[in-house]
C-alpha positions in Angstrom: -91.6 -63.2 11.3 -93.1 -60.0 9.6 -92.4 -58.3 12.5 -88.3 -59.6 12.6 -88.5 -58.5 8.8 -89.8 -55.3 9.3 -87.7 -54.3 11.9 -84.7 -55.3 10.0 -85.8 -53.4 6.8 -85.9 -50.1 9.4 -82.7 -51.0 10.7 -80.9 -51.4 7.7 -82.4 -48.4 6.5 -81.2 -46.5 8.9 -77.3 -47.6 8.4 -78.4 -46.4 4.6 -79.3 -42.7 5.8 -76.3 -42.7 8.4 -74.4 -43.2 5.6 -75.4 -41.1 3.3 -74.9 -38.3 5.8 -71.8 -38.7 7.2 -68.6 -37.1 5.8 -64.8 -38.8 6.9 -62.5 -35.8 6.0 -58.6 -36.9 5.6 -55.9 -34.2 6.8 -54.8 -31.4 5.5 -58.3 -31.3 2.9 -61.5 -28.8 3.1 -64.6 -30.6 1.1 -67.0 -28.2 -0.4 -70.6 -29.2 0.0 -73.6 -28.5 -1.9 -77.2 -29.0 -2.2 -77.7 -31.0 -5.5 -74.6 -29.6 -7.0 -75.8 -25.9 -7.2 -76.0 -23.8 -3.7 -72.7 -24.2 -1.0 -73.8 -25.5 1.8 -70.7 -26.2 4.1 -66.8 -26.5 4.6 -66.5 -29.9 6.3 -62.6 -29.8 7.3 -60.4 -32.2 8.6 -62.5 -35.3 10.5 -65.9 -37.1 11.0 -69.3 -34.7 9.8 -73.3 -35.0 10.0 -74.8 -33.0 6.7 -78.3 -33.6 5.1 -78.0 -37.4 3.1 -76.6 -38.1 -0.2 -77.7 -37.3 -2.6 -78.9 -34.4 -1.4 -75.1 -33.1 -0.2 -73.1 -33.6 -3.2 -69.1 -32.8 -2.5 -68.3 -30.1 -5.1 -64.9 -29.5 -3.9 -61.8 -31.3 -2.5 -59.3 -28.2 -1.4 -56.2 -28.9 -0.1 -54.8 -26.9 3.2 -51.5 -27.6 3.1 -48.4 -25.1 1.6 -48.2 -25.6 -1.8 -44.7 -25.0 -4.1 -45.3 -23.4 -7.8 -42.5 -23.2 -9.4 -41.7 -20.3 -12.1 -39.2 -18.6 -14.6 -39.3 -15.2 -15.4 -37.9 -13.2 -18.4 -36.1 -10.0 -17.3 -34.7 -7.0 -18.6 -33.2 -5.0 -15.8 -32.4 -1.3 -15.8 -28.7 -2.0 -17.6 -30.3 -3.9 -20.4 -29.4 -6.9 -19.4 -32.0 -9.8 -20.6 -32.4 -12.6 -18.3 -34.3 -15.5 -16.9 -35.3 -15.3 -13.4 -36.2 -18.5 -11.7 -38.8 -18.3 -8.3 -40.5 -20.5 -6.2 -44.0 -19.3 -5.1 -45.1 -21.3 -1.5 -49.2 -20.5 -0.8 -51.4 -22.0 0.5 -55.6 -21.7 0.5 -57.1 -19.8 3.3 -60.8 -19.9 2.3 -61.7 -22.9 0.4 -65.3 -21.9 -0.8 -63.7 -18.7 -2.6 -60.8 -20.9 -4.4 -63.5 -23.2 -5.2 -66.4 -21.1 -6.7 -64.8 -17.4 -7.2 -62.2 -18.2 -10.1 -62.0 -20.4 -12.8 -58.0 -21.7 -12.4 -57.4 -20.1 -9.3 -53.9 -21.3 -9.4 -52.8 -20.5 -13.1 -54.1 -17.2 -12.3 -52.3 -16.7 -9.3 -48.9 -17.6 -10.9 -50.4 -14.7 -13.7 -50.4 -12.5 -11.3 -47.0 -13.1 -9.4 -45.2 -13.3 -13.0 -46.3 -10.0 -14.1 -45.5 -8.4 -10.7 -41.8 -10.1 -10.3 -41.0 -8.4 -14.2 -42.5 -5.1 -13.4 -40.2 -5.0 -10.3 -37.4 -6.5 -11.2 -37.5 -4.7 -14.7 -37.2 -1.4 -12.9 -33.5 -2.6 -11.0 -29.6 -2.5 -12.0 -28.4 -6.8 -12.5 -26.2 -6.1 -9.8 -28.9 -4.9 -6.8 -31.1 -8.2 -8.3 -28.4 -10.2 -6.8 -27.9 -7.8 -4.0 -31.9 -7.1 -2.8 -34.3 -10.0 -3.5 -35.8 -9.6 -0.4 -36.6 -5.9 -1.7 -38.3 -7.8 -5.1 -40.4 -10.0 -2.6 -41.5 -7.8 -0.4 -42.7 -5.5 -3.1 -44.4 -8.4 -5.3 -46.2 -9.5 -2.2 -47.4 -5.9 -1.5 -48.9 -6.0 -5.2 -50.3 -9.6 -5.0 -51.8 -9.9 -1.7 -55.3 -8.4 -1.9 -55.6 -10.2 -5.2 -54.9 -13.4 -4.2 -56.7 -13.2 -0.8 -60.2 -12.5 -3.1 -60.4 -16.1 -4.6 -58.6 -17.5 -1.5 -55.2 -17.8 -1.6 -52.4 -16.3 0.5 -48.7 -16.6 0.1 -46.6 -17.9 2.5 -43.4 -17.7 0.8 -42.0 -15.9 -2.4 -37.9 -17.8 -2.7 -36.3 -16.0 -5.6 -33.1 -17.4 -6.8 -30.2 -15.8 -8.8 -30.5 -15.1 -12.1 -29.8 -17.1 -14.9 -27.8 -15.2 -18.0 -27.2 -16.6 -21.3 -23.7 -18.5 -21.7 -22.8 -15.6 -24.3 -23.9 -13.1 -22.0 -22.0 -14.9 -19.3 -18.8 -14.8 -21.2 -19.1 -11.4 -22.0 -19.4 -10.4 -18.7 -16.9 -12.5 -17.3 -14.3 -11.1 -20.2 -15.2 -7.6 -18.7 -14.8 -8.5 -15.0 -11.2 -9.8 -15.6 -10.3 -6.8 -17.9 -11.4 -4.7 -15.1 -9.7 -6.8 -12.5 -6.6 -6.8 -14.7 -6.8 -2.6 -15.2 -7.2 -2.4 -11.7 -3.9 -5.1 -10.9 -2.0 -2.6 -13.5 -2.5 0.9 -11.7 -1.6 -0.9 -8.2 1.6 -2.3 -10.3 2.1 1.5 -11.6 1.4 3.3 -8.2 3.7 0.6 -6.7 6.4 1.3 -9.4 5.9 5.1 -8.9 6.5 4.9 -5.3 9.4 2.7 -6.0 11.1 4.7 -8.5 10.0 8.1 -6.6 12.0 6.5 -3.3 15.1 5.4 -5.8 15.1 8.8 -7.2 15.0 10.1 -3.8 17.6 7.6 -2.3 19.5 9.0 -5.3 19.3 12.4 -5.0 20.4 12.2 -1.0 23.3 10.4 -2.0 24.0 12.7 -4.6 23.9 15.6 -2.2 25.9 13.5 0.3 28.9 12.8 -2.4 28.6 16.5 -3.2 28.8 17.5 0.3 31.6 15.4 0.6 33.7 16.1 -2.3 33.5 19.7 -1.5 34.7 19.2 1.6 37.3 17.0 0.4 38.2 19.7 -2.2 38.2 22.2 0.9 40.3 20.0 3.2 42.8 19.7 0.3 42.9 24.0 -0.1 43.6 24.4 3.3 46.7 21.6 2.9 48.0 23.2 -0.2 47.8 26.2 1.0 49.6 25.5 4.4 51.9 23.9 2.6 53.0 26.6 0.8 52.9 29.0 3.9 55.7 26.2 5.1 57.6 26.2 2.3 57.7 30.2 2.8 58.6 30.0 6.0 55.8 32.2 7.2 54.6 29.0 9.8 55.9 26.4 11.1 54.3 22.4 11.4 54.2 19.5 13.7 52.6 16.4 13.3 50.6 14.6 15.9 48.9 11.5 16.6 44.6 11.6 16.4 42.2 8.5 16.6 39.5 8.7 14.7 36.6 6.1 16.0 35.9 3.9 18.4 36.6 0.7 19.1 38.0 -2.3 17.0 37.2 1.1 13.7 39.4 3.5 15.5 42.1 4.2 13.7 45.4 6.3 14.5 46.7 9.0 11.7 49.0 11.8 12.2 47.6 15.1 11.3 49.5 18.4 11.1 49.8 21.2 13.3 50.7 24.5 12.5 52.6 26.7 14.7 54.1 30.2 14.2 57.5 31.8 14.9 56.7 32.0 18.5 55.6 28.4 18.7 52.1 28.9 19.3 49.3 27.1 17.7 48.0 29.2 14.4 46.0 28.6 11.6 47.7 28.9 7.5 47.7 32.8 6.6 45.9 34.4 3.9 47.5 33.9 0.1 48.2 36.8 -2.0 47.6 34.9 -5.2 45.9 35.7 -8.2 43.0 33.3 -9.2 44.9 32.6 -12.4 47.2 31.2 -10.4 45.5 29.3 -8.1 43.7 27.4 -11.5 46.5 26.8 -13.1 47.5 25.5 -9.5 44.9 23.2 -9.6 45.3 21.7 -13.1 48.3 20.6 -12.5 47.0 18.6 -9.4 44.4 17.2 -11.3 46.8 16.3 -14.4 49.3 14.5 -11.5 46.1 12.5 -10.1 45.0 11.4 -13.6 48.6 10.4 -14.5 48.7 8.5 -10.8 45.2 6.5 -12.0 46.6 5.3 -15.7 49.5 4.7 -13.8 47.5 1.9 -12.1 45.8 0.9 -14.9 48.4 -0.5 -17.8 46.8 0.1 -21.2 44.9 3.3 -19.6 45.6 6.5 -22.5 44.5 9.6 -21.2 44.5 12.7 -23.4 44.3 16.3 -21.6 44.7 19.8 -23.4 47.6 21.5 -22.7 49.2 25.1 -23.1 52.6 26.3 -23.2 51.8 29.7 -23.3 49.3 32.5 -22.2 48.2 33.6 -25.2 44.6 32.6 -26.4 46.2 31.5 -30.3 48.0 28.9 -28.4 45.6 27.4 -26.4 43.1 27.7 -29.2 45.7 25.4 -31.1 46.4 23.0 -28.5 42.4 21.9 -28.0 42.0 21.9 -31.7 45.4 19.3 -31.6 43.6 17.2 -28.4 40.1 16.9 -30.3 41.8 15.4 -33.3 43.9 13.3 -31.0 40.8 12.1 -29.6 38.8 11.8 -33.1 42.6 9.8 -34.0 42.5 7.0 -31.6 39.4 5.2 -32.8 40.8 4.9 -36.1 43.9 3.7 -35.1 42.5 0.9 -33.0 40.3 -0.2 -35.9 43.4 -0.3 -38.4 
């Protein structure tokens, strides 16, 4: 019996010191052991592990291995003088669990110290505009700054996510008032350079029909010298006239109009002869035409009054007399319309 009760006391005693130095290690965890508390010892990672027995190997440490999110908000003031919040996400994760344990006091806070300051000092140095437009450029450069830092006590980022910036309301309404001004004075010199190059293509349209009516009015005028001028050749007896049938156009336009031809004492075709008439004469000519056509219009027109000077002489007194008795004629009828 002392012998059953011996043995057991071993026995059990042994499942006491197997115990005490086995370690069960759940995932994604580092355990930091130490002898008595004071001296590291070992790094006992993920699974089953033999040290020296407890109490001996105290566990100083429990450091988790898995990425870790940190979320922070930055205050801003870019390169414009804008002042803004900018909101990151820092994603690490601990590489060296006996340095995060032992080397800093907070390793975490510090790290977040240390990515604040270098996020500001980077970001405070760009336009608002290329904050939006570059963050990788901010990420890359506050990792560059970071790294050695944070691979002293341990720690290594995995993943810097910076999102946009957050502006005040009143600094987002400001800015929003500008971007619509400058969309609208933008809108109003495409509405101008459209109205110039509509106006420009009127005036243009304009000035080519202009030109065309002048083109043909003086050739009208011309066609009508040559007539009057035939005509009086005819009546002098100096040529001769026949008139025969020309189509003008084609098709369901053409259209048949007889058109004079001259011929001279012989019978031959000729062209009207040269007038030997004063240029007095050939004005005066033409004033009366134009009297006969303005006569021919209110004629047309009932109710039409047309005033035109008019001289029965040659001498400059009369005509002198005869405008000064149209423009008060003119000045008249006004008056006499009101009454």
């Amino acid at each position: 019996m002392l012998m059953i009760s011996i043995l057991a006391t071993v026995a059990f005693g042994l499942v006491l010191l197997v115990t005490a130095c086995v370690h069960f290690i759940p995932p994604k965890r580092v355990h930091v052991i130490t002898l008595l508390g004071t001296k590291p010892i070992a790094m006992l990672k993920t699974g089953i592990h033999f040290t020296i027995p407890r109490p001996f190997a105290v566990t100083s440490a429990v450091v988790p291995t898995d990425v870790i999110a940190q979320k922070v908000q930055v205050q801003i003031k870019s390169q414009d003088n804008l002042v803004f919040e900018l909101p990151a996400t820092i994603q690490f994760r601990v590489t060296n669990a006996m340095r995060f344990a032992f080397e800093r006091d907070e390793p975490i806070s510090q790290m977040v110290n240390l990515v604040v300051a270098a996020l500001r000092s980077a970001a405070n140095q760009m336009q608002f505009q290329a904050i939006y437009d570059d963050k990788s450029h901010i990420q890359q450069e506050v990792e560059a700054t970071v790294s050695e830092h944070l691979s002293s006590f341990g720690l290594k980022i995995v993943d810097l996510v910076i999102d946009d910036p957050e502006l005040p309301h009143s600094t987002q309404t400001a800015l929003n008032a500008i971007r619509e001004a400058e969309w609208s004075r933008r809108a109003a010199e495409h509405e101008a350079d459209a109205t110039r190059v509509r106006m420009v293509g009127e005036a243009r349209a304009e000035a080519e029909s202009t030109l065309l009516k002048a083109k043909a009015i003086a050739g009208f005028r011309m066609e009508i010298a040559e007539g009057n001028a035939a005509s009086i050749a005819v009546m002098q007896g100096r040529i001769g006239v026949e008139w025969v049938e020309t189509t003008f156009g084609e098709g369901e336009s053409a259209q048949t109009v007889k058109t004079p031809v001259y011929i001279d004492r012989d019978g031959n075709r000729t062209i009207p002869p040269e007038m030997d008439m004063s240029p007095e004469t050939i004005l005066d000519f033409f004033k009366v035409l134009d009297a006969n056509e303005a006569i021919r219009d209110a004629a047309a027109k009932p109710g039409t009054v047309i005033l035109m000077p008019h001289s029965g002489g040659n001498q400059g007194d009369d005509r002198r007399s005869d405008l000064a008795e149209w423009i008060a004629a003119q000045k008249a009828m006004p008056l006499s319309k009101a009454g």
